[in-house]
C-alpha positions in Angstrom: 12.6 20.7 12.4 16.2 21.0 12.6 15.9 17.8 14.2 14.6 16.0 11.4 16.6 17.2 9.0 19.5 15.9 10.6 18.2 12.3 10.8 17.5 13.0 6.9 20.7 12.7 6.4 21.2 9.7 7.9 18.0 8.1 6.1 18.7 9.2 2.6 20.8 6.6 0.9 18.1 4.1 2.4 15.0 6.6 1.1 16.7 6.6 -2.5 17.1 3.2 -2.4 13.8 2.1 -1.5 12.1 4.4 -3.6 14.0 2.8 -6.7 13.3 -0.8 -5.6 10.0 -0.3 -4.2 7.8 -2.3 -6.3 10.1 -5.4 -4.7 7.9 -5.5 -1.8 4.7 -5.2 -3.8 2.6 -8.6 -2.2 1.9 -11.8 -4.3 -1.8 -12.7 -4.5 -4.0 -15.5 -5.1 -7.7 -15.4 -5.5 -10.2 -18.1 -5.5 -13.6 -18.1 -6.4 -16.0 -20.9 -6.5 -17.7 -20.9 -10.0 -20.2 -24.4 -9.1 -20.0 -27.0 -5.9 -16.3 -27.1 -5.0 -15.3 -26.1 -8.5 -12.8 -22.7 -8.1 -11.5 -20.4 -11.0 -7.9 -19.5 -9.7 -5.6 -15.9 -10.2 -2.1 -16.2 -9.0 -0.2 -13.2 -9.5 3.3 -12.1 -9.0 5.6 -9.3 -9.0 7.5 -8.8 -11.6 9.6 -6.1 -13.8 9.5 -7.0 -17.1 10.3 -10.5 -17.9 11.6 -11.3 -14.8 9.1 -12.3 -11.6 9.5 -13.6 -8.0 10.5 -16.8 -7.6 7.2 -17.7 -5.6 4.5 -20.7 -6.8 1.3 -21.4 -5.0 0.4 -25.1 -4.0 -3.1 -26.0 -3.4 -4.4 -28.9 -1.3 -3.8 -32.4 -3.0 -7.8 -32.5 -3.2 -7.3 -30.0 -5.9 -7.1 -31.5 -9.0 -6.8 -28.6 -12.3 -9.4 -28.6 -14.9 -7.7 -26.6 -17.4 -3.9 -25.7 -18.2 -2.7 -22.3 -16.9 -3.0 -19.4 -19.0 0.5 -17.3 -18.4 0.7 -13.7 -19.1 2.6 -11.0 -18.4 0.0 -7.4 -17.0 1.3 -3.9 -15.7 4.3 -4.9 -14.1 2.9 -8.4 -12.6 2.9 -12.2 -13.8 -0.4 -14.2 -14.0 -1.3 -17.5 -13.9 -5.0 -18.1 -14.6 -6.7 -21.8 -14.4 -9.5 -24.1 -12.8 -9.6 -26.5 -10.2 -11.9 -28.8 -8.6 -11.6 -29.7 -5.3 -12.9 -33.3 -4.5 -13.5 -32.5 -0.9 -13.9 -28.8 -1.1 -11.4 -26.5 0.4 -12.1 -26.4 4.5 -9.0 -28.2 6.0 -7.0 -28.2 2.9 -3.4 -26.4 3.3 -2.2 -23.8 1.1 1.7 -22.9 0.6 3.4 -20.7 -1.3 7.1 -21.8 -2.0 10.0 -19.5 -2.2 8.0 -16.9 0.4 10.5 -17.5 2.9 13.2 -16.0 0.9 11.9 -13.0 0.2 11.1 -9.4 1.6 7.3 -9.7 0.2 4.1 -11.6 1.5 1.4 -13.2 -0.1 -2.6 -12.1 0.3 -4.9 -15.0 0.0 -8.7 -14.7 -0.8 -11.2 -17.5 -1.2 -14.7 -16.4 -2.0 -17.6 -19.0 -1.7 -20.6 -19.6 -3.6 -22.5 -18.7 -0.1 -21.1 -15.0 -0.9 -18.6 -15.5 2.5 -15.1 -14.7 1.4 -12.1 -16.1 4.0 -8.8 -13.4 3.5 -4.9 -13.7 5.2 -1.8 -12.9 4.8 1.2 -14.9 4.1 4.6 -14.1 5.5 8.3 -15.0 5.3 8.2 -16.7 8.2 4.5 -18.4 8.0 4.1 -19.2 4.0 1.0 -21.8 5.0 -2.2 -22.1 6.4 -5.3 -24.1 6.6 -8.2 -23.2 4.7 -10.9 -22.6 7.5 -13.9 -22.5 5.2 -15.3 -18.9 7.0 -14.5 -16.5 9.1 -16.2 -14.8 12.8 -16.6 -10.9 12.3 -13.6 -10.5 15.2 -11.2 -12.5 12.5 -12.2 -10.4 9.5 -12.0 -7.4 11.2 -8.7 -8.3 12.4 -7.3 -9.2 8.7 -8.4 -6.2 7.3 -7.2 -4.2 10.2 -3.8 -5.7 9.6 -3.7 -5.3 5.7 -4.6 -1.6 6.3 -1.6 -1.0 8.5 0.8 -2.9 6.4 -0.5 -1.4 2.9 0.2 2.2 4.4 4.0 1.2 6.1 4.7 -0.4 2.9 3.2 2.1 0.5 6.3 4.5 0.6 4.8 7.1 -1.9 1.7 7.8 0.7 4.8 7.9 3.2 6.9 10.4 1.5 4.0 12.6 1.7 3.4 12.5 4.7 7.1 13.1 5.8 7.0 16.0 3.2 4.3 17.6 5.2 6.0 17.1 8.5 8.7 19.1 7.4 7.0 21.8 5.3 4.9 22.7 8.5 6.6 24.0 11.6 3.5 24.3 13.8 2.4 21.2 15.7 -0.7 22.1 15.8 -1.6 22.9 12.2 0.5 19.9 11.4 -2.0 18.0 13.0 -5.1 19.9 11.8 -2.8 19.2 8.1 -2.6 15.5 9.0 -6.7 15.1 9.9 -7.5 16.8 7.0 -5.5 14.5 4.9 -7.1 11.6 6.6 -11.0 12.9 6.0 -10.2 13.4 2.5 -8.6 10.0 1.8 -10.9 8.0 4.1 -13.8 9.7 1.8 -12.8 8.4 -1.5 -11.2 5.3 0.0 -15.1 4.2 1.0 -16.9 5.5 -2.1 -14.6 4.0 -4.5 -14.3 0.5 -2.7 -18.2 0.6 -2.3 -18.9 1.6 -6.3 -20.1 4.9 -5.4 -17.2 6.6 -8.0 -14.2 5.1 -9.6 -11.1 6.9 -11.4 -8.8 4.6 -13.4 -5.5 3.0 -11.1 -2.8 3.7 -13.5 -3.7 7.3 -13.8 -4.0 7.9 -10.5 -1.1 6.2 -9.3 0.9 8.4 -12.0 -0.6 11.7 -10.1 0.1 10.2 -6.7 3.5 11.1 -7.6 3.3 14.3 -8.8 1.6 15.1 -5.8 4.5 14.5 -3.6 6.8 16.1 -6.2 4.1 19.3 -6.0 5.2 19.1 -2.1 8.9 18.8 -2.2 8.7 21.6 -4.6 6.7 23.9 -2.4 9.7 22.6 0.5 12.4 23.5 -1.5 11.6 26.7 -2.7 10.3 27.9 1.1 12.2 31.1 2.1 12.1 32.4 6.1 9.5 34.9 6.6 8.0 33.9 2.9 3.9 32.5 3.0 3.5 29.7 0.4 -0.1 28.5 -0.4 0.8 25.4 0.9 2.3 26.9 4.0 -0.8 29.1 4.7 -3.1 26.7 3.9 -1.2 23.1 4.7 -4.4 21.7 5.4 -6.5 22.7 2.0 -2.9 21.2 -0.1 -3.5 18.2 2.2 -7.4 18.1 1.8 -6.9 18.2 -2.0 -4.3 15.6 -2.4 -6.0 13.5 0.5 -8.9 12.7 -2.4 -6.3 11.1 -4.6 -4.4 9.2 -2.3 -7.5 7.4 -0.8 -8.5 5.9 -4.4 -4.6 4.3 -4.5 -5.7 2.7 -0.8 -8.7 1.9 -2.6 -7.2 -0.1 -5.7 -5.5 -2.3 -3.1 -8.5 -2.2 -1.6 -10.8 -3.7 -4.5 -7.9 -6.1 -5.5 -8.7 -8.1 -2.3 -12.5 -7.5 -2.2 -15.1 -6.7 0.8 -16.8 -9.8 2.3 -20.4 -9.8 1.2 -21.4 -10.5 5.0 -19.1 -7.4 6.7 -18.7 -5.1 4.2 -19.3 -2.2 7.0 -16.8 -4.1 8.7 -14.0 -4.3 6.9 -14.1 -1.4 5.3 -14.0 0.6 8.6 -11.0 -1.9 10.0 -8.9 -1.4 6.7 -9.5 2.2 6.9 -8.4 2.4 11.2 -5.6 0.1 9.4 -4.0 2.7 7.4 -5.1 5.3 10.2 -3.0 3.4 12.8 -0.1 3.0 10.3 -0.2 6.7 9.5 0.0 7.3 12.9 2.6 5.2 13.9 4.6 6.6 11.0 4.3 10.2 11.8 5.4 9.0 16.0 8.3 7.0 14.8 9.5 9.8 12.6 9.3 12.2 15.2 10.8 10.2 17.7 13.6 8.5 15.6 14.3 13.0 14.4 14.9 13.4 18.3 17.3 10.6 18.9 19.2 11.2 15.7 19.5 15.2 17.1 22.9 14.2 18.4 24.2 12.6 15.7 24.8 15.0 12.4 24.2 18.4 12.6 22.6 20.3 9.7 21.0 23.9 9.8 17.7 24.3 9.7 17.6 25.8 5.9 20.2 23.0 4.4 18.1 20.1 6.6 14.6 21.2 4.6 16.2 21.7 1.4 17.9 18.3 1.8 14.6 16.7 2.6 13.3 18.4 -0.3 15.1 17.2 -3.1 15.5 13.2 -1.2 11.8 13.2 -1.5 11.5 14.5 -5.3 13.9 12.4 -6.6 12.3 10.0 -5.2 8.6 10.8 -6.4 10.4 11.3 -9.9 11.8 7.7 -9.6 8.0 6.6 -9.3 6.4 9.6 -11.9 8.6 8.5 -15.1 7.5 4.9 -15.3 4.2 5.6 -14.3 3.7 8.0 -16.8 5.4 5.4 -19.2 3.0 2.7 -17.8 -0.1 4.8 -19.3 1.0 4.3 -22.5 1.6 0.4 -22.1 
C-alpha cells in the first residue's frame, strides 16, 4: 500500500488532468443502416463540448451519392450529422476515411448493418483512419472486434478506473482484494448482458451521474479510514463492490447498445466484449501494481498520508465528472 501511494504522487497532476479532459477521448462514430437495396440512412457523430466539436468528417466511397441534405444538431455533449445515401454499387469494396483522425488522441467506431440482419463493426485509429468495407464478417473477426472494443472501452473509461484503483487501496488484503475485484466483475457482467440483450434498461444519463458518486462514495470511505477502525466498506469490500458492480455494467452497456450486437453472433459478441473489459480490468489492476513497485524508490510517503492522498485525487476527480452530469440531467 505504501507503495502505491507513493507512485500516487507521481500520477496526480496527470489523474486531475485526465479526469477534467476526459470526454476528449470519447470515440467518433458512424452508423449505417441499409433502409432498401443499397440505400443507407447515415449517423455521424462527434465529440464535442458545447459549440465546439472535433475536427473529424467522414468520407464515404464515391459510389455513395446523398439523397437528402444533412440534418446538424447539437445532443448531450456530441455533434450529429444525420442524412441518406445511395450507393450505386453497394458498399463491399468501397473505402471509408475519416479526415482529421490522425491528429487526434480519439478513434472512430464504424458500424454498417445490412438488410440481411449481418452488421460489419471496426475501429478507426490515429494511425489507420481507413478501411475497406468488406460486406461481412467470419465469427473469429467479430469476436475479435468486440473483444478489442471491450478492452479499449474499460482503459479509456477512467471513471470505471478510478474505481477500481479506489478499491486497490482501500483493501490491504490481497486476497479479499481479489474476492472484491470478482465480485465487482459478476455484478457488472450481469447487468452488462441483461441490459444489452433488452432484459432491463435504466436511463444513460442518470446512471452515468451515479457512476460518479459511486467512486466519490469510495474515496470517502478511503479518506475517512482510521488504523484499527472497520468500515462497512472495509468489512465487507466485496458487498460495496457487488452493489456498485450493478451500476457500472449498465455504463459498459450504453457503449455497448451504441454499437449494436450482430443479429448472427449475438452470444458472441457479447461474451468477447465482456472478456474485453475483463482483460482490460485485469491488465489495469497488474500495471498498477507493478508500476506502485517500481515507483517504491522514488518518493516516499507514509502509509496514512499515501491513502489519504489517493483519496482526495480520486474525489476530485469523480466531482469533476458528478457536477456536469448532474447538470446534464437537467439539459
Amino acid at each position: 500500500m505504501k507503495q502505491i501511494g507513493r507512485i500516487l504522487v507521481l500520477l496526480l497532476p496527470m489523474l486531475l488532468a485526465a479526469a477534467a479532459h476526459a470526454h476528449e477521448i470519447r470515440p467518433a462514430y458512424l452508423d449505417m443502416r441499409e433502409t432498401a437495396s443499397d440505400t443507407f440512412a447515415v449517423v455521424w457523430k462527434v465529440p464535442a463540448q458545447g459549440e465546439m466539436r472535433l475536427g473529424l468528417h467522414v468520407r464515404l466511397p464515391a459510389a455513395c451519392v446523398e439523397k437528402s441534405e444533412p440534418v446538424r444538431s447539437i445532443e448531450q455533449g456530441a455533434y450529429f450529422e444525420r442524412w441518406n445515401v445511395a450507393c450505386t454499387k453497394g458498399l463491399k469494396g468501397g473505402e471509408i476515411i475519416v479526415d482529421g483522425l490522425t491528429s487526434t488522441m480519439t478513434e472512430a467506431l464504424m458500424r454498417i448493418q445490412y438488410g440481411t440482419g449481418d452488421t460489419e463493426l471496426t475501429r478507426l485509429l490515429p494511425d489507420r483512419p481507413r478501411f475497406v468495407v468488406a460486406g461481412t464478417q467470419t465469427s473469429i473477426e467479430v469476436a475479435r472486434t468486440y473483444f478489442l472494443f471491450g478492452v479499449n472501452h474499460i482503459l479509456s473509461g477512467l471513471d470505471h478506473l478510478l474505481f477500481v484503483l479506489a478499491l486497490i487501496l482501500l483493501i490491504r488484503d490481497r486476497w479479499m482484494l481479489f474476492k472484491t475485484i470478482t465480485a465487482f466483475t459478476i455484478a457488472h457482467s450481469m447487468t452488462l448482458a441483461g441490459a444489452s440483450l433488452g432484459y432491463f434498461s435504466l436511463p444513460q444519463s442518470p446512471v452515468e451521474a451515479t457512476i460518479a458518486l459511486s467512486i466519490a462514495f469510495v474515496a470517502s470511505e478511503l479518506a475517512r479510514a482510521e488504523p484499527g477502525e472497520r468500515r462497512l466498506s472495509e468489512s465487507y469490500p466485496w458487498l460495496v463492490a457487488f452493489a456498485f458492480g450493478l451500476l457500472h455494467g449498465f455504463g459498459f452497456a450504453g457503449a455497448l447498445k451504441e454499437t449494436g450486437l450482430p443479429q448472427s453472433d449475438v452470444p458472441l459478441s457479447l461474451l468477447t466484449f465482456n472478456l474485453g473489459v475483463e482483460a482490460g480490468q485485469l491488465l489495469f489492476v497488474a500495471a498498477t501494481l507493478i508500476v506502485a513497485r517500481v515507483g517504491a524508490a522514488i518518493v516516499a510517503v507514509p502509509p496514512t498520508a499515501a491513502r489519504r492522498l489517493g483519496a482526495y485525487v480520486i474525489g476530485t476527480a469523480s466531482m469533476l465528472w458528478l457536477v456536469p452530469r448532474i447538470i446534464g440531467l437537467g439539459a
